[in-house]
C-alpha positions in Angstrom: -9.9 29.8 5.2 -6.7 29.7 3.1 -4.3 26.4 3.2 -2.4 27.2 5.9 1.4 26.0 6.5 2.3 25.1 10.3 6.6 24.1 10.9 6.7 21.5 13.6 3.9 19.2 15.4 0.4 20.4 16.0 -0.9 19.5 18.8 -4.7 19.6 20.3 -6.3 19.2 23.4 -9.8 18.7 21.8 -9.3 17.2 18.5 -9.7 18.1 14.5 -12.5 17.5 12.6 -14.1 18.2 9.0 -17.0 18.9 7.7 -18.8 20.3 5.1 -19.2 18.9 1.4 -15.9 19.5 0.7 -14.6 16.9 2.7 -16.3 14.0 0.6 -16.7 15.2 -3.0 -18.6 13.0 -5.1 -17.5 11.3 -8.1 -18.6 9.4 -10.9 -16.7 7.7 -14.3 -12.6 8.7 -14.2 -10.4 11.2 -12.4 -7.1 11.6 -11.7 -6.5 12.4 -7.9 -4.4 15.6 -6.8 -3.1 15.9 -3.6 -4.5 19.7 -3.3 -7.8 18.4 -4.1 -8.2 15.0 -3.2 -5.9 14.1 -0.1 -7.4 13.4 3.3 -11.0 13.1 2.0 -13.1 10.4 1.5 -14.3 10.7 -2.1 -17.4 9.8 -2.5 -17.9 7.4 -5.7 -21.3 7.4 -7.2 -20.2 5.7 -10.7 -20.7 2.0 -11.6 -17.3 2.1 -14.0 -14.1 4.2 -14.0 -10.6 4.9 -14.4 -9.6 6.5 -10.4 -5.4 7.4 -11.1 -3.2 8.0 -8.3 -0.9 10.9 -8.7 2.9 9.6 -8.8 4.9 9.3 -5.2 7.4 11.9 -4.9 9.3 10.9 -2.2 12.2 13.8 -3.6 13.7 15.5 -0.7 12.0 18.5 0.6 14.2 21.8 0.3 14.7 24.3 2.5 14.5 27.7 0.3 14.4 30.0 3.2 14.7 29.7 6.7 13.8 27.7 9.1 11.9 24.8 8.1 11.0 23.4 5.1 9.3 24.7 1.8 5.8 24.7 2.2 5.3 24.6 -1.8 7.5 21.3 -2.2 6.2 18.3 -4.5 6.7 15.6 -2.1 3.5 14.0 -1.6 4.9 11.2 1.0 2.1 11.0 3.4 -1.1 12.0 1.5 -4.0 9.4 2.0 -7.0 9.0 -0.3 -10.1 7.1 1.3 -12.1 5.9 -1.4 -15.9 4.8 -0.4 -17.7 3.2 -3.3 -21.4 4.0 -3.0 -23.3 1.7 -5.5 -22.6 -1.6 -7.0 -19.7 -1.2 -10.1 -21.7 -2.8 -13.0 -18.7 -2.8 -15.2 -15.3 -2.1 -13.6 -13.9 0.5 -11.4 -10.1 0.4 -11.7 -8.0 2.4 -9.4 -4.6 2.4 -10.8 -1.0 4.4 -10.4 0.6 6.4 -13.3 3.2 3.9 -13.4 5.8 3.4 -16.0 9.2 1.0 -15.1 9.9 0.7 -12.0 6.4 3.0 -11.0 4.3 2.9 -8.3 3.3 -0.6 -6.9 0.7 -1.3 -4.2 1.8 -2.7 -0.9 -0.3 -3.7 2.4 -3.6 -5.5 1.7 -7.1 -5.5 1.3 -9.6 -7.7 3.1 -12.9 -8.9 0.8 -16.1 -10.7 2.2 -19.5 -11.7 1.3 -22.7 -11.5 2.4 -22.9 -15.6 2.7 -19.7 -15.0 5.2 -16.8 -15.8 3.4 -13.8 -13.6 3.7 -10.0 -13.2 2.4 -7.1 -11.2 2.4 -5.4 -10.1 -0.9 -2.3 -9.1 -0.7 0.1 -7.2 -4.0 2.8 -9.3 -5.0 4.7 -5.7 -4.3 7.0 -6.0 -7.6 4.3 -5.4 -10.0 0.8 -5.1 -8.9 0.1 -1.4 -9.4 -4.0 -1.7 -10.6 -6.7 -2.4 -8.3 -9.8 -3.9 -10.2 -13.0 -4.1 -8.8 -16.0 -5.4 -10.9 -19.2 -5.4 -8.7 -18.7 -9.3 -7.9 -15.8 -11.7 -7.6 -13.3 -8.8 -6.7 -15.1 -6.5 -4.7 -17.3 -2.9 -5.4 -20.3 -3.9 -4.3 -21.8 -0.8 -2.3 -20.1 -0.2 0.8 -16.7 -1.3 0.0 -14.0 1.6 1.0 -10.1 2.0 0.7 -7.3 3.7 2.2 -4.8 4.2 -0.2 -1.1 6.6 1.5 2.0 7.6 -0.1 4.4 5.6 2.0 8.1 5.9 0.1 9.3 6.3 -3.3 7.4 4.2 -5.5 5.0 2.9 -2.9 1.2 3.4 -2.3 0.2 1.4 1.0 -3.2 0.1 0.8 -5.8 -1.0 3.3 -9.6 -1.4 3.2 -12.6 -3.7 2.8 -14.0 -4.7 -0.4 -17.8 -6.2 -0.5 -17.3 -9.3 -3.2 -20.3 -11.9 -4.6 -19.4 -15.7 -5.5 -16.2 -17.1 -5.6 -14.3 -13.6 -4.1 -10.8 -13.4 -6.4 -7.8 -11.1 -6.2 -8.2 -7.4 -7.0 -4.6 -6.4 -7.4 -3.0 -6.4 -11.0 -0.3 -5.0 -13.8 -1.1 -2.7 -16.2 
């Protein structure tokens, strides 16, 4: 079926669902994410080390070429989620990261991390610079099993929620490029 364009709510009495191996493409090393391509999947990453960049938030208003309704070929991207579900151990480092440049994209929301032996914590972004997500197979998370949630909220902000599977003393996985 092609993409199809709806103007207004949808609404159903029995639910959506998706299926098929389009709906979790498996990934290994880097990729850049494409809303097209990538949004409201859960990619499936196979790698132990990678680059995973965000496309940048365009939050730009969304014109109405021809009525009613709006164009269904506009750039904005608010909205578009990316579910990330890390399927193996990172050996090295898996860093998920926006195509920032002053005053890019920054991460907001948080990400809760926990061990095996029980301990847990929330990391948080600062939310004026933190705009990398680093997780090395150990103290910040990417251990097999750990998944995020990562939505184009507003103009220069990715919201992020998930949980990250850490070893030994767990450690923050938000930085700055």
């Amino acid at each position: 079926m092609a993409v199809t364009t709806f103007q207004g709510p949808v609404r159903s009495l029995n639910g959506f669902f998706a299926q098929g191996p389009g709906t979790a493409p498996a990934v290994s090393g880097s990729l850049t994410l494409d809303p097209a391509t990538h949004g409201g999947k859960t990619i499936y990453y196979s790698g132990t080390s990678g680059t995973i960049t965000l496309p940048a938030v365009n939050a730009s208003a969304d014109p109405v070429h021809t009525g009613p309704g709006s164009d269904p070929n506009s750039a904005n991207n608010e909205g578009v989620t990316y579910t990330i579900f890390v399927s193996q151990a990172t050996t090295s480092t898996l860093k998920i990261r926006t195509t920032s440049s002053t005053p890019g994209d920054l991460f907001v929301g948080g990400l809760v991390m926990a061990t095996a032996g029980g301990a847990s914590n929330l990391y948080v972004p600062n939310g004026s610079s933190n705009d990398v997500i680093n997780l090395n197979g150990t103290t910040t998370g990417g251990i097999a099993g750990s998944y995020l949630t990562i939505t184009a909220i507003a103009a220069n902000r990715y919201l992020v929620q998930g949980v990250l599977i850490g070893s030994g003393s767990l450690a923050t996985p938000f930085a700055d490029t």
